[in-house]
N, C-alpha and C positions, 0 to 999 in steps of 0.2 A: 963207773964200772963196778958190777957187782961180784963179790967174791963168790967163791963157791959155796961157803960156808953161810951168805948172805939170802934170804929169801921174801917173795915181795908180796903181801898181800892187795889183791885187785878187786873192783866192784863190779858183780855180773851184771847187775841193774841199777837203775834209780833208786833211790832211797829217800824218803818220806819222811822228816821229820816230825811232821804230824801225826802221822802215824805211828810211826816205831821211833822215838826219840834215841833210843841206844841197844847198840847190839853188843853183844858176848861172842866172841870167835874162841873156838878152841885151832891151836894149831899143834900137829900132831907130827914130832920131825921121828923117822924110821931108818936102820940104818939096813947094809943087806948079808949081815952077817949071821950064823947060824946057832943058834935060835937069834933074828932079829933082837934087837934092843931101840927104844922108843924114848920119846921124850913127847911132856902136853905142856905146851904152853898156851893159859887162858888170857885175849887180849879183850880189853871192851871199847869198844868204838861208839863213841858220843858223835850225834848228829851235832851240825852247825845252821842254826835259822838260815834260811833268809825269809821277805817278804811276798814268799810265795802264794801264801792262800790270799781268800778274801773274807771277810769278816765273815760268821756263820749265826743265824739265828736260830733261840730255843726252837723255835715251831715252823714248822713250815705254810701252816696257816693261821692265823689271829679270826677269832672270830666276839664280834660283842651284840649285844640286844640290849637297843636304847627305844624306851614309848616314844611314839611321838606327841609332840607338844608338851613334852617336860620338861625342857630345857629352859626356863626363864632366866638361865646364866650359866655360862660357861660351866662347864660339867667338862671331867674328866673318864674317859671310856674304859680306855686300857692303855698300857704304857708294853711296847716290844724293848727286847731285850738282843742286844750281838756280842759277840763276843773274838777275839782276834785268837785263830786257832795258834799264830805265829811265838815265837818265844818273847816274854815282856822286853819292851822295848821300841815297839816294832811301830807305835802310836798309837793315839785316842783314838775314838771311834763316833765319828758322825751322824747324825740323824736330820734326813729332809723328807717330807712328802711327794710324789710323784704328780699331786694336782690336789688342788687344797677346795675344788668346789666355791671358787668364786670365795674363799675365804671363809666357807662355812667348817674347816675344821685346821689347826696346827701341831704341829707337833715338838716339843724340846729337844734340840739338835743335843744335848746332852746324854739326858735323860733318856727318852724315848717316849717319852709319854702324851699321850694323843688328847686333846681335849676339842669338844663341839662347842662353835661359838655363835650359832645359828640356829631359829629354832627350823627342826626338821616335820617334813608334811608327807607319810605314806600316800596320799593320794596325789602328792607335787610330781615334777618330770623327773624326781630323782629315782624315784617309783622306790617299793620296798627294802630291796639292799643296794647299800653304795658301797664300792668296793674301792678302798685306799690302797695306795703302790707305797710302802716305805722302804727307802733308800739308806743302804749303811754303809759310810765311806768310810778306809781308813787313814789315818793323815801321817802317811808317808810317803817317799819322793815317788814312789812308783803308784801310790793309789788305788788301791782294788779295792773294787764295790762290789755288793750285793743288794739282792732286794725280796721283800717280801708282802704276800697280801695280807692286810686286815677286812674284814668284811664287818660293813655296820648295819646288823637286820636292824630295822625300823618298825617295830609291832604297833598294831592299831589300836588306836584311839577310838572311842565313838562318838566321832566329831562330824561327821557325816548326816543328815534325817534324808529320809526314803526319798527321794525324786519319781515323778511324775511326768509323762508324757505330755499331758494334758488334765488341767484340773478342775473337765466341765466334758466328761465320757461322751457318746451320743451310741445306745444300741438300738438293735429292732429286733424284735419276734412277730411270727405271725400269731393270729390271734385261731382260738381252736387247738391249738397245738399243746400236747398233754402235757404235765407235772414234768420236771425234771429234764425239760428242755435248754438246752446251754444255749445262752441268752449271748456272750460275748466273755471281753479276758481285761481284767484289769493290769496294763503293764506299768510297772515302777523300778525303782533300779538305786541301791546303796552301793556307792562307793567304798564302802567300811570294808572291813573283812571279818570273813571265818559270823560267830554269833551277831557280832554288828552288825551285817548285812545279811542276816536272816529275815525275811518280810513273814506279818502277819496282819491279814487284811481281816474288818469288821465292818457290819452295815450297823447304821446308828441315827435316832431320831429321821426315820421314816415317818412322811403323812399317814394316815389316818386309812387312806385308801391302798398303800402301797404295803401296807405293816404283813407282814405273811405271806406276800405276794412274791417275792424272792429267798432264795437263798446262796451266799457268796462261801464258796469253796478258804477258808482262812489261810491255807498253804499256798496254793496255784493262784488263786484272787479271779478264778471264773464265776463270772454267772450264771445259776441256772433259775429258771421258775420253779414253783414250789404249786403251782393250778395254772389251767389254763384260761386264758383270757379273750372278752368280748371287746372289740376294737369299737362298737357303736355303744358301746356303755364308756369304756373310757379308754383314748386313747396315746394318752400319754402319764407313764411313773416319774417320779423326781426321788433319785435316792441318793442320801447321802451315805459315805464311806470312809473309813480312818485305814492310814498303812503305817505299822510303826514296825521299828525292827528289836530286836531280843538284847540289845547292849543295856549294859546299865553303867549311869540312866539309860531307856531306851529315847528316842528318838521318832518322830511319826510326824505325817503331812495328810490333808484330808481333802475329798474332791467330791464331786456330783456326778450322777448318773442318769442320764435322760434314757429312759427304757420306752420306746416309739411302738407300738401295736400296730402291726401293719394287716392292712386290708387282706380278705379272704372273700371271694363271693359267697357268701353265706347268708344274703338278702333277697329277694327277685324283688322285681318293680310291683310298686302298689299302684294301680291306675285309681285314681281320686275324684276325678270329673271327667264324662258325665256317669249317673247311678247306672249299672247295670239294665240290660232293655228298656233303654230310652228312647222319645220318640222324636223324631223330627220331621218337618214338614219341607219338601222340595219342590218348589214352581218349577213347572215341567221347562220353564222358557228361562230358568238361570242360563246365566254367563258361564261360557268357560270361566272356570279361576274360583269363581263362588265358593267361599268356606263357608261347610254347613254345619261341621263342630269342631274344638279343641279339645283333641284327648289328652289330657294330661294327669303325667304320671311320675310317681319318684322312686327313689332308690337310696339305701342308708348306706350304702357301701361307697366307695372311693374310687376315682381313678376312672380308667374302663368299667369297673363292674359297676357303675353307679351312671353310663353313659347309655342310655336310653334309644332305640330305636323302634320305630313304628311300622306296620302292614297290613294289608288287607290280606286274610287267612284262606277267607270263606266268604259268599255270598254278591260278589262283584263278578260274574264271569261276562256278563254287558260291558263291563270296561268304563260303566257311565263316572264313576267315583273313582278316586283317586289322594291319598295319603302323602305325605309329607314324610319323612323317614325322621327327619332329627326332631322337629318341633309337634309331630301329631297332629297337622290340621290336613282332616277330609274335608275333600273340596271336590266340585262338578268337575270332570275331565272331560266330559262331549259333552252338543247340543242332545239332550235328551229328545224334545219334541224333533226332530230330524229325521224319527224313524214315523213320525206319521200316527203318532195314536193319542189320542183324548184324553187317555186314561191309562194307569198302570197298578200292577200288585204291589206291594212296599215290596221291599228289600231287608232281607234281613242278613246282616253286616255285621262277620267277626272280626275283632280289632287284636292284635298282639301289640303289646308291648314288652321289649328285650331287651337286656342289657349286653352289654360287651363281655362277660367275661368270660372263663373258660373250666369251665360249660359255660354256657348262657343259662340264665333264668328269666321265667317271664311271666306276663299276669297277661291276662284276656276280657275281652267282653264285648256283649254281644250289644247292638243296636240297630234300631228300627228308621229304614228312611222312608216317609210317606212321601209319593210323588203327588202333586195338588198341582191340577188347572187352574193356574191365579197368578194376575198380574206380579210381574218385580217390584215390589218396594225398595228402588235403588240406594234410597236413601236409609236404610235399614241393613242391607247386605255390606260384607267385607268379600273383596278380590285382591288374591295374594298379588303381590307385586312385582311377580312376572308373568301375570294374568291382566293386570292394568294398562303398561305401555302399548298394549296392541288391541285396548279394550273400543276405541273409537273406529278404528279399521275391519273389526267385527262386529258395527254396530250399521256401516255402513252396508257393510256386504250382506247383512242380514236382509235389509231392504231390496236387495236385488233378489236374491234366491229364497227367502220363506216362501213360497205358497199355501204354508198354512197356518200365517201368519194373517188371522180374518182382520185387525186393526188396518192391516196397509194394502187389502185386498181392492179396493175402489182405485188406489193409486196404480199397481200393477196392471189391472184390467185395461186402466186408460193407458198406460204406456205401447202393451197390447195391441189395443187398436192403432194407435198410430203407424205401431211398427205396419199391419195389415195393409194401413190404407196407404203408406210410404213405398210397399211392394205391388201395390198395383198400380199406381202411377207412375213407376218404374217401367211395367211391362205394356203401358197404353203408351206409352211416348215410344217406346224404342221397338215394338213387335208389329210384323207389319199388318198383321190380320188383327188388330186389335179390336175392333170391331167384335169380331169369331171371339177374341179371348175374352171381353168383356160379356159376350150374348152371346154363350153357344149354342142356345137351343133358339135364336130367329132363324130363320131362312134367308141365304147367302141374296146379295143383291140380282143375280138371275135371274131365280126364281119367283122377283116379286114383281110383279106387273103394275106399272106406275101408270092410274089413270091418267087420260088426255083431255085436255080441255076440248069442248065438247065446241064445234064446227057452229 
């Protein structure tokens, strides 16, 4: 029970050792008499610990920068520091790791101090920065922890050399095509960082035919020509190339360049055989199928443009002749003597030869076919061979239907006859006045008065 005289001082709030470890109260006792009269009493109230906070470290982040591959023995990075906000007494203060990476780093549960016991690889799965969780307990019955991050950048080494897609290129340009045409792109790729994986590409001991012939961008690593080039002079480059990167030392790996010249029709066909208005001689009595020349013709270009086809342009509106489209062989297409004449005017016969490409280009020429009354020297002529399988069967039928065919004239004549005298002994056997149809101009039996023997 409290006197009157008695007074209680109370706490409006929590109070924070940590924070305000001691306060100053004034207390001010007033009485209500006139003029008042007062009294001050100054008290000071000391906080009492307990283990309330948890340990607190200097920094709220730890940061260090260790090269990689320097580590050839346990190295020391940085050491964190906690500290117990509580009043002494309150216990030590613990140090563990939150994950120690497979063992590649420790720390002194004392101390705090962090050492790498592994050597570290910026381009490994740990990639650039690895970031430590340290744990600081403190050892008392209630235990409060804290924790804070360390981060370990790992700066680059230039332990890396350039890589390469492929260390044998394959490009193509056409050929014709002007100065400063982009040929293709050398791609490469450093793992390093920042200047270590800065690429600079060179071209280096070029043949003799290639030296001038390019020029490679040393930033980008593109190809361009430096003139244009003929594909049927030459058409294939071999260049060789170095990519090194800007570390030091630096680093570099080196490959080849096959630069391919690709076709352009920029040839037409040369017909080569036979000379320009030449002449040939055609037995008016060839064979269908009869080849009477081989055009032949070439082309320096590639591919389609360099694939050849043949035609009659001009000079065949008879239809007697007839070409070959892939191979160039004019050849008899009809019985020429079928139209019945002894003799004929040559033929003067324009031949194209064409290539496939696009446009086409072509050569021509012209040729002379004399037609000559004159036996087949069979054994002298060539018949394409699908002119041959049916050459017996139009050898036979020839003999039924030439009639102006004077060799086999004697034989048809007699056939002739037969057939004549086969239809008139047809019509004396089966007609009944056959008499009348054999002798139409005698006189019917009536009319003929059969002497009598005389009395």
């Amino acid at each position: 029970v409290m006197a009157e005289s008695d007074y209680l001082l109370l706490v409006r709030r929590a109070l924070d050792r940590e924070s305000i470890p001691v306060h100053d109260v004034s207390v001010v006792v007033r009485d209500h008499g006139e003029p008042p009269l007062y009294t001050v009493k100054n008290i000071t109230v000391e906080l009492i610990d307990i283990n309330d906070s948890p340990p607190r470290f200097g920094q709220q982040l730890y940061s260090f920068d260790l090269v990689e591959n320097s580590n050839d023995k346990e190295i020391r990075i940085t050491a964190v520091k906690a500290v117990d906000p509580d009043s002494k007494g309150s216990g030590p203060i613990e140090y563990r790791l939150h994950n120690n990476y497979n063992g590649k780093f420790q720390i002194n549960s004392t101390t705090g101090d962090i050492d790498v016991l592994a050597n570290l690889d910026r381009e490994g799965p740990l990639g650039d920065t690895i970031k430590l969780i340290v744990i600081a307990e403190d050892k008392t019955d209630k235990k409060s922890t804290s924790n804070v991050t360390v981060n370990v950048n790992i700066l680059d080494d230039n332990d890396n050399a350039p890589q390469l897609d492929n260390s044998v290129l394959e490009m193509q340009v056409l050929e014709n095509e002007p100065a400063h045409t982009r040929v293709g792109l050398i791609h490469a790729f450093d793992a390093d960082f920042g200047l270590n994986s800065f690429l600079i590409y060179t071209l280096y001991n070029s043949d003799e035919s290639s030296r001038g012939a390019f020029e490679l961008n040393n930033r980008t690593g593109e190809l361009f020509t430096s003139r244009s080039f003929d594909r049927e002079e030459t058409k294939l480059y071999r260049l060789r190339f170095t990519v090194r990167d800007s570390g030091n030392p630096p680093q570099h790996n080196q490959g080849i360049i096959k630069v391919y010249i690709m076709d352009v029709n920029d040839n037409p066909p040369i017909i080569t055989d036979p000379k320009p208005n030449a002449k040939f001689e055609v037995p008016m009595k060839s064979p269908i199928g009869t080849v009477v020349v081989k055009i032949q013709a070439s082309d320096a270009d590639l591919y389609e443009n360099e694939q050849i086809t043949y035609r009659i342009a001009t000079g065949n509106e008879m239809g007697y002749f007839a070409i070959t489209e892939d191979k160039g062989m004019l050849y008899v297409a009809t019985r020429i003597y079928d139209h019945g004449q002894s003799s004929m005017a040559p033929f003067d016969i324009l031949i194209f030869a064409e290539d496939r490409g696009n446009p086409p280009k072509k050569d021509q020429i012209w040729i002379k076919l004399m037609i000559v009354n004159k036996e087949v020297d069979n054994g002298s002529i060539t018949i394409l061979d699908e002119f041959n399988k049916d050459k017996d069967i139009a050898d036979s039928s020839d003999d039924v239907i030439n009639f102006n065919d004077d060799s086999d004239s004697s034989h048809i004549k007699w056939i002739l006859s037969l057939a004549v005298l086969g239809v008139i002994i047809f019509f004396y056997l089966h007609c009944p006045r056959r008499s009348y149809f054999l002798f139409p101009m005698l006189p019917t039996q009536s009319a003929v008065q059969t002497p009598h023997a005389r009395d």
